[in-house]
PDB file of N, CA, C and O in Angstrom:
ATOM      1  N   UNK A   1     150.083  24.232  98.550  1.00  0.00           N
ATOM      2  CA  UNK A   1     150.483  25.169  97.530  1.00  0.00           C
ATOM      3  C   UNK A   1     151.190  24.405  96.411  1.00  0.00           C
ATOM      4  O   UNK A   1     151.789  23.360  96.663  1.00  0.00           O
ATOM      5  N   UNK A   2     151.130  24.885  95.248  1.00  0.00           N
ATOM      6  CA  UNK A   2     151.754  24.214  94.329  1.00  0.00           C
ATOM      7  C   UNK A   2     153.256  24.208  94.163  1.00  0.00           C
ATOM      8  O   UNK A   2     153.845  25.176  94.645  1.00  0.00           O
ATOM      9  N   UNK A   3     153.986  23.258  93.545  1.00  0.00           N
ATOM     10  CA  UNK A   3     155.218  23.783  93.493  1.00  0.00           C
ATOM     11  C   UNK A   3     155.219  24.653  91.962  1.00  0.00           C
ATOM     12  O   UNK A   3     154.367  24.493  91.088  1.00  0.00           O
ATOM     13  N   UNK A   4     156.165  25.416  91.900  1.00  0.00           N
ATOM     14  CA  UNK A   4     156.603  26.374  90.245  1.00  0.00           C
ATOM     15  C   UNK A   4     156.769  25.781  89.916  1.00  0.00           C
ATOM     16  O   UNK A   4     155.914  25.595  89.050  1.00  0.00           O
ATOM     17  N   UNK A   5     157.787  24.697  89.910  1.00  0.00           N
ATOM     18  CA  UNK A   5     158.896  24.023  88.742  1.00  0.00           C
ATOM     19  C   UNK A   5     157.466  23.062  88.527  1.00  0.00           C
ATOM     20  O   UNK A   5     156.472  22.889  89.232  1.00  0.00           O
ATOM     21  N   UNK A   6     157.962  22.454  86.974  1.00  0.00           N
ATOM     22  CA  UNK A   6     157.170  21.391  86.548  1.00  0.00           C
ATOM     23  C   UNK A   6     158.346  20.345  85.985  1.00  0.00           C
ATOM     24  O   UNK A   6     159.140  20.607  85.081  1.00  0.00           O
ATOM     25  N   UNK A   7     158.261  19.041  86.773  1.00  0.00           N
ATOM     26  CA  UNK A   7     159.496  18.107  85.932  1.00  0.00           C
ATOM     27  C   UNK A   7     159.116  17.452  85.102  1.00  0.00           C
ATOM     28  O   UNK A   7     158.038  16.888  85.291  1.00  0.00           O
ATOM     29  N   UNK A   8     159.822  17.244  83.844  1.00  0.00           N
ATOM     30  CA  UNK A   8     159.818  16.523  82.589  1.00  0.00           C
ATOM     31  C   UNK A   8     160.502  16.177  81.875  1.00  0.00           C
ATOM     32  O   UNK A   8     161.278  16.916  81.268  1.00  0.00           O
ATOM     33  N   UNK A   9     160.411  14.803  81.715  1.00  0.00           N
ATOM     34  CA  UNK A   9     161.210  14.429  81.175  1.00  0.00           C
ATOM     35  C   UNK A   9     163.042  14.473  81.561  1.00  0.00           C
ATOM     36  O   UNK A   9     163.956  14.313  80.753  1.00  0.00           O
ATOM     37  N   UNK A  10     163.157  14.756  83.118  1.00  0.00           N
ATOM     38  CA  UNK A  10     164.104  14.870  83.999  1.00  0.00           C
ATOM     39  C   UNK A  10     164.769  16.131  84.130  1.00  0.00           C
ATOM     40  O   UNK A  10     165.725  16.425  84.848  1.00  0.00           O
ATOM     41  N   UNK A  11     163.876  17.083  83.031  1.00  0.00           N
ATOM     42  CA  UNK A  11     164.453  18.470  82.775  1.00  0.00           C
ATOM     43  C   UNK A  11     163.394  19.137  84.083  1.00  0.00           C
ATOM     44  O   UNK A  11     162.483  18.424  84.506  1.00  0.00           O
ATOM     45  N   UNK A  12     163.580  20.346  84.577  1.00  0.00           N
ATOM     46  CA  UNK A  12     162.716  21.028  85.380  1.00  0.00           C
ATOM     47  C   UNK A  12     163.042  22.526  84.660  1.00  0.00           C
ATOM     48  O   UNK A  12     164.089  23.158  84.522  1.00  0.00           O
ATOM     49  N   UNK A  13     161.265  22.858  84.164  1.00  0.00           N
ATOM     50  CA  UNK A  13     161.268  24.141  83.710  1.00  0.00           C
ATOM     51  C   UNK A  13     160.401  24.801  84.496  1.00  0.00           C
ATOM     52  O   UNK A  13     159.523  24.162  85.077  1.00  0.00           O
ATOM     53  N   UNK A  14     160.534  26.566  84.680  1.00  0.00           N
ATOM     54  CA  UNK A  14     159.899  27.150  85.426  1.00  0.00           C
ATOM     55  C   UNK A  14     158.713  27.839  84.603  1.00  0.00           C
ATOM     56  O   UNK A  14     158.548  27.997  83.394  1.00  0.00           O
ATOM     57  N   UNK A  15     158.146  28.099  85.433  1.00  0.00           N
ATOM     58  CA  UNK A  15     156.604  28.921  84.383  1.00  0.00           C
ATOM     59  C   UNK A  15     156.950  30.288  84.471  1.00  0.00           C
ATOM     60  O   UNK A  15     157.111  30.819  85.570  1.00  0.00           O
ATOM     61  N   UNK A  16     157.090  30.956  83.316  1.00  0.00           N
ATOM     62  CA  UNK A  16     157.557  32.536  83.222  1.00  0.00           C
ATOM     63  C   UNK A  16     156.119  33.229  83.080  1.00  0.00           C
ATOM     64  O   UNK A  16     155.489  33.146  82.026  1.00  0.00           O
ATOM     65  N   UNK A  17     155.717  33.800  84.011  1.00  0.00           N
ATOM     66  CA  UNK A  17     154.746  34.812  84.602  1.00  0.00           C
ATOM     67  C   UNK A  17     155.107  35.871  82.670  1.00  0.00           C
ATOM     68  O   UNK A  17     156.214  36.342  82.408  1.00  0.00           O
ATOM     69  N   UNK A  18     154.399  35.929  82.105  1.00  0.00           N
ATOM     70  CA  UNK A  18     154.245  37.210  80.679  1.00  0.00           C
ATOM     71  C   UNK A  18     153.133  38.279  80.910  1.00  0.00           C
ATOM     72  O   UNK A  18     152.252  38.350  81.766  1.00  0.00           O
ATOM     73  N   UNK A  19     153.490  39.147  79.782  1.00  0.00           N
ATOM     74  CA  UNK A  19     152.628  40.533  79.916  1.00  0.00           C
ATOM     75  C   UNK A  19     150.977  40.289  80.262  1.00  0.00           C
ATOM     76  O   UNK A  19     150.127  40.698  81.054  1.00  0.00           O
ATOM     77  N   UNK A  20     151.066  39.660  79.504  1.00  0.00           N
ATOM     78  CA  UNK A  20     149.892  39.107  79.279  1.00  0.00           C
ATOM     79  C   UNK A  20     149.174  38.578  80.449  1.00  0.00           C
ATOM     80  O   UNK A  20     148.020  38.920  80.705  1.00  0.00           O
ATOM     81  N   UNK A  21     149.904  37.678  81.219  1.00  0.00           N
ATOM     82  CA  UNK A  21     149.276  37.216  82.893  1.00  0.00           C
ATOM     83  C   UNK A  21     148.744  38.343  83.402  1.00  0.00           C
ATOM     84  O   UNK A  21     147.597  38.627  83.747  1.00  0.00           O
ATOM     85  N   UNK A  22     149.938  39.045  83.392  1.00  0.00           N
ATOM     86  CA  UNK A  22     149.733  40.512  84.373  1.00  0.00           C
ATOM     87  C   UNK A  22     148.489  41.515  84.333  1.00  0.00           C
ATOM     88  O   UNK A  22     147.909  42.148  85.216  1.00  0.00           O
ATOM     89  N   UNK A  23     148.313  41.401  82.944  1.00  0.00           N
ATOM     90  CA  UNK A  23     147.398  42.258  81.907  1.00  0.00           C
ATOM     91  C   UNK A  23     145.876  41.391  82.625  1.00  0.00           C
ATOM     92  O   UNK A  23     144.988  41.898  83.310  1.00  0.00           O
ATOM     93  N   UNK A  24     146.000  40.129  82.218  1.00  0.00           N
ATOM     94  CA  UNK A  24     144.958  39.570  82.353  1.00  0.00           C
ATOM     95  C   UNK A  24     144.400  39.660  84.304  1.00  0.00           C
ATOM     96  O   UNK A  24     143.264  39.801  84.756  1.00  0.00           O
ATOM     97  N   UNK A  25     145.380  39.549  84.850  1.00  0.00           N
ATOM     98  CA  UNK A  25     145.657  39.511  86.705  1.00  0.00           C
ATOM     99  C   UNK A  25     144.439  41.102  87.118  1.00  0.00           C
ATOM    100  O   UNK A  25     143.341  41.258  87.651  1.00  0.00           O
ATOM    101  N   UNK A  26     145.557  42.029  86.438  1.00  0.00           N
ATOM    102  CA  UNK A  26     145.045  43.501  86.518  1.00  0.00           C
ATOM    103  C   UNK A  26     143.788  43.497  86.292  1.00  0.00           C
ATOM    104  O   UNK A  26     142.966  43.410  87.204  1.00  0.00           O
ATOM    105  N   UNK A  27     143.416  43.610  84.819  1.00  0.00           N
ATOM    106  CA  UNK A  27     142.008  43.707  84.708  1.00  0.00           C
ATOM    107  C   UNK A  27     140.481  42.939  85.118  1.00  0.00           C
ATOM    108  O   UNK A  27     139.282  43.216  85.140  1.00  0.00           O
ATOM    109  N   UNK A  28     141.369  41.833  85.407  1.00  0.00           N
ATOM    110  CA  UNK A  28     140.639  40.954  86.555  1.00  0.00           C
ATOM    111  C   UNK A  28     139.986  41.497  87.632  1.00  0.00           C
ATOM    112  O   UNK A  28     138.796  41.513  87.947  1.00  0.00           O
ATOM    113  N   UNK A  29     141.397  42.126  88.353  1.00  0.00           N
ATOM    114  CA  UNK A  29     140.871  42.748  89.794  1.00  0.00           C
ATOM    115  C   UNK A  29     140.470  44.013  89.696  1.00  0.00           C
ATOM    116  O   UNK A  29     140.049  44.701  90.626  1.00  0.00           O
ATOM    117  N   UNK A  30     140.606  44.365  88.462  1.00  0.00           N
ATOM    118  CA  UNK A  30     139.869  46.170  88.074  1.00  0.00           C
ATOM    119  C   UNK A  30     138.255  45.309  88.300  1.00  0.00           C
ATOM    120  O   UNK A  30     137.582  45.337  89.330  1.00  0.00           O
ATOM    121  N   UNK A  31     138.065  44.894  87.569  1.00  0.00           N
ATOM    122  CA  UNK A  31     136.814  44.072  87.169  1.00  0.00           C
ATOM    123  C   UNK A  31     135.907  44.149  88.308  1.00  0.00           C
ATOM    124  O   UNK A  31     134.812  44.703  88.404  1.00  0.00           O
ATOM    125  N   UNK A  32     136.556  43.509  89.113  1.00  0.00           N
ATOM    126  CA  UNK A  32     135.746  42.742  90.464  1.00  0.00           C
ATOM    127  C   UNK A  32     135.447  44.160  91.461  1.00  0.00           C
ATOM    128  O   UNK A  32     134.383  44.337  92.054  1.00  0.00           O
ATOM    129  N   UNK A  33     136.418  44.946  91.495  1.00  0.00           N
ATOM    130  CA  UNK A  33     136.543  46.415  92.076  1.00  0.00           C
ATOM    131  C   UNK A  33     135.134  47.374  91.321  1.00  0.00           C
ATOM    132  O   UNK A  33     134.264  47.762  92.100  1.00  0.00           O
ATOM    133  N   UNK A  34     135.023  47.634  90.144  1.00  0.00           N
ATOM    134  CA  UNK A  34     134.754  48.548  89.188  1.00  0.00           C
ATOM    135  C   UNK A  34     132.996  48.226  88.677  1.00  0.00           C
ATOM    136  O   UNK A  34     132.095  48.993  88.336  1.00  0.00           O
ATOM    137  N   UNK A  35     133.073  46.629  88.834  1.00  0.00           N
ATOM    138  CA  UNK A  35     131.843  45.786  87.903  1.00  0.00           C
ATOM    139  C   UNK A  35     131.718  46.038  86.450  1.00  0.00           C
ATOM    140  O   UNK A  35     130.569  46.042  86.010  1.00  0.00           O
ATOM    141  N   UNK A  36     132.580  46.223  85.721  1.00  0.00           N
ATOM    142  CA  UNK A  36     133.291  45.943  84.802  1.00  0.00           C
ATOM    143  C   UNK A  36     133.343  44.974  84.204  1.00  0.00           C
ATOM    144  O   UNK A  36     133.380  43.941  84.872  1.00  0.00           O
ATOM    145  N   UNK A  37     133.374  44.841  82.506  1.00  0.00           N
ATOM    146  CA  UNK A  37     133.783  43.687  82.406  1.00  0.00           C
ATOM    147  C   UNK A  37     135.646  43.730  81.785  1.00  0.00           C
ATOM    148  O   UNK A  37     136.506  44.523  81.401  1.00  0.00           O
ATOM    149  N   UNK A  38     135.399  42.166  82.063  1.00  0.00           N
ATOM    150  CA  UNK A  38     137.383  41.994  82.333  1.00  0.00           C
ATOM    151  C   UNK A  38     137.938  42.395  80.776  1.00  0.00           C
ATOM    152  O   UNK A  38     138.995  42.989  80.557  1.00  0.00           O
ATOM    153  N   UNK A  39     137.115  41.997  79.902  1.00  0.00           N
ATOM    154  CA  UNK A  39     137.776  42.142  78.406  1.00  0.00           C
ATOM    155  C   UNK A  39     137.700  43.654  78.295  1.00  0.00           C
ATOM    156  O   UNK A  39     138.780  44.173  78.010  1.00  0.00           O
ATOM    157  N   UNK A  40     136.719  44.445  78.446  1.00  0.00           N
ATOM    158  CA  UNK A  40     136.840  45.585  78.549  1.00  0.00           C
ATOM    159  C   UNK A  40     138.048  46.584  79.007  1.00  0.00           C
ATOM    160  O   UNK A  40     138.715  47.471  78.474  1.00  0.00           O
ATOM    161  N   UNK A  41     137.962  45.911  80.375  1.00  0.00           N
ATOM    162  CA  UNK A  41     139.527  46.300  80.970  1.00  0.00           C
ATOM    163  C   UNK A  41     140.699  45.969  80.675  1.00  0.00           C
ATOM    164  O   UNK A  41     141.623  46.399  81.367  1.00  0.00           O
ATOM    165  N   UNK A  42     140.933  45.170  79.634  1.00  0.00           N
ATOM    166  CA  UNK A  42     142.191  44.658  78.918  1.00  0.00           C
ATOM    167  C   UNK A  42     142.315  45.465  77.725  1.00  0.00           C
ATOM    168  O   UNK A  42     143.356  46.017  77.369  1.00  0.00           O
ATOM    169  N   UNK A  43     141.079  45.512  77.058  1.00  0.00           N
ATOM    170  CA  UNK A  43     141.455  46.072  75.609  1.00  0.00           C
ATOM    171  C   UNK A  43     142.192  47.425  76.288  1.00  0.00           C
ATOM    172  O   UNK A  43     143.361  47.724  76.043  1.00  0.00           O
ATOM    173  N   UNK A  44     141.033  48.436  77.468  1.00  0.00           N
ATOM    174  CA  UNK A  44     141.690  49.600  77.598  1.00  0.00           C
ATOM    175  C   UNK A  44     143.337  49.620  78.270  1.00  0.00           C
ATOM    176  O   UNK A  44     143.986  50.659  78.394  1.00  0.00           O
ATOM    177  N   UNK A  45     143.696  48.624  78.554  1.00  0.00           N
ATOM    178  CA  UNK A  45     144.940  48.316  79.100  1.00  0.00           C
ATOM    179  C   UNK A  45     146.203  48.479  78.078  1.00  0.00           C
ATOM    180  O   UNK A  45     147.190  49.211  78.006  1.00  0.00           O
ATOM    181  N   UNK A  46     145.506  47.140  77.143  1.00  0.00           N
ATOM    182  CA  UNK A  46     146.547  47.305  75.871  1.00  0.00           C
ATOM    183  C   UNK A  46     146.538  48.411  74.692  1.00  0.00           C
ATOM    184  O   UNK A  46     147.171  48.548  73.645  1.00  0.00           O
ATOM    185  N   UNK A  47     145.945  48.835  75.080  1.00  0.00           N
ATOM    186  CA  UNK A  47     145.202  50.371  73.798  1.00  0.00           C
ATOM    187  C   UNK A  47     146.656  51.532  74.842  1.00  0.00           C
ATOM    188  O   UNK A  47     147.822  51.733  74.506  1.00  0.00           O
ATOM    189  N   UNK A  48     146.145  51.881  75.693  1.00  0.00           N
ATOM    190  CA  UNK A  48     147.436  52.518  76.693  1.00  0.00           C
ATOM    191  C   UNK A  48     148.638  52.355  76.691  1.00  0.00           C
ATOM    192  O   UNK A  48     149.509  53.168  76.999  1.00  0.00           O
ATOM    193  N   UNK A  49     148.762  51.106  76.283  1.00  0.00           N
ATOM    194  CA  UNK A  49     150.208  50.783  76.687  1.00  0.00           C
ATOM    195  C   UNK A  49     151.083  51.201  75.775  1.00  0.00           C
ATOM    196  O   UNK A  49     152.164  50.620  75.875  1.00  0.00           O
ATOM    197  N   UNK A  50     150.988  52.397  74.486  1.00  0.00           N
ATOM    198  CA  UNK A  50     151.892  52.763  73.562  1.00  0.00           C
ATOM    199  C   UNK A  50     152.262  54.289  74.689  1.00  0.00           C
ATOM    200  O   UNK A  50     153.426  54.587  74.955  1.00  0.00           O
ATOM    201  N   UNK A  51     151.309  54.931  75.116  1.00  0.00           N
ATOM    202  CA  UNK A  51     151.556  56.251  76.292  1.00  0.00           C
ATOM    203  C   UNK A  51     152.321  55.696  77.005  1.00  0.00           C
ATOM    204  O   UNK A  51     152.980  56.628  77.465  1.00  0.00           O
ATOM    205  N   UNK A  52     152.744  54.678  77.477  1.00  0.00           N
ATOM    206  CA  UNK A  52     153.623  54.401  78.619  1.00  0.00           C
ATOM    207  C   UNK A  52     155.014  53.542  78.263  1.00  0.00           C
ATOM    208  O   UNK A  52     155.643  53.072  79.211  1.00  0.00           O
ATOM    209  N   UNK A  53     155.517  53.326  76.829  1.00  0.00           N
ATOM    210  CA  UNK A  53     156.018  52.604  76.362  1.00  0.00           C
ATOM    211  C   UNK A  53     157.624  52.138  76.932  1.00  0.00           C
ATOM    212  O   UNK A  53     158.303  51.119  77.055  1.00  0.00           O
ATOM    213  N   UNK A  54     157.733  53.910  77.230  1.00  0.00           N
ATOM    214  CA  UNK A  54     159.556  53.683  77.797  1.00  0.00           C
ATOM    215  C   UNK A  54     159.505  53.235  78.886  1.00  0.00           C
ATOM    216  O   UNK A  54     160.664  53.165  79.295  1.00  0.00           O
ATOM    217  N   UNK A  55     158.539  52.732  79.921  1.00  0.00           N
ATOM    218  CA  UNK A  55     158.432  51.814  81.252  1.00  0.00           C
ATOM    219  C   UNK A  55     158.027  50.715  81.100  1.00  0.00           C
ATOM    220  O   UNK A  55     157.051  50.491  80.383  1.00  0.00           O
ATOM    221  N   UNK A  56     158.618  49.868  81.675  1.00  0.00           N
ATOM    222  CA  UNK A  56     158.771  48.577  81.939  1.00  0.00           C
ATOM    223  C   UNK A  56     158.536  47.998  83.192  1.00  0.00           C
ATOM    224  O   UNK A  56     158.842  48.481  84.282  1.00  0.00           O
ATOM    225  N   UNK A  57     157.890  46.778  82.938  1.00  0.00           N
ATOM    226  CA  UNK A  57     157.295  45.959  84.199  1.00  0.00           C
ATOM    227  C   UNK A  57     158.579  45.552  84.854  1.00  0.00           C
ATOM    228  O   UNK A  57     159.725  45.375  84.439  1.00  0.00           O
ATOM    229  N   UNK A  58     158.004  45.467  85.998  1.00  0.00           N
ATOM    230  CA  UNK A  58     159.283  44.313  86.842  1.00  0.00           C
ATOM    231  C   UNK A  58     158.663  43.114  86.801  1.00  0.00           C
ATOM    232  O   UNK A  58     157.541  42.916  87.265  1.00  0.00           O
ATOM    233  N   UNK A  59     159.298  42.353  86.302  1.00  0.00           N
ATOM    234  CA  UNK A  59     158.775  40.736  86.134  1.00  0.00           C
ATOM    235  C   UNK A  59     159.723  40.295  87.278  1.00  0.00           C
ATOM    236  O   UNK A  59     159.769  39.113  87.622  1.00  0.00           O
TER     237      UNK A  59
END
């Protein structure tokens, strides 16, 4: 398994998981479920996401 952290330059930064992963993760597995395509399932993802605005992901 990989490790998260990436070291550089003696600093160690973590990779922050964004909307966007998630977005992309989701419609992925809509995709594979649905036979769908994935861009399809994103646009309708982000087109939605003003109806749901006052909720927030748990990152």
């Amino acid at each position: 398994m990989k490790n998260r952290n990436k070291i550089t330059e003696n600093k160690i930064t973590e990779n922050k998981i964004t909307e966007n992963m998630i977005l992309k993760s989701v419609a992925s597995s809509t995709a594979i479920d649905t036979n769908e395509e994935i861009k399809g399932i994103e646009k309708k993802l982000k087109k939605n996401n003003l109806k749901y605005k006052h909720l927030s992901l748990a990152l």
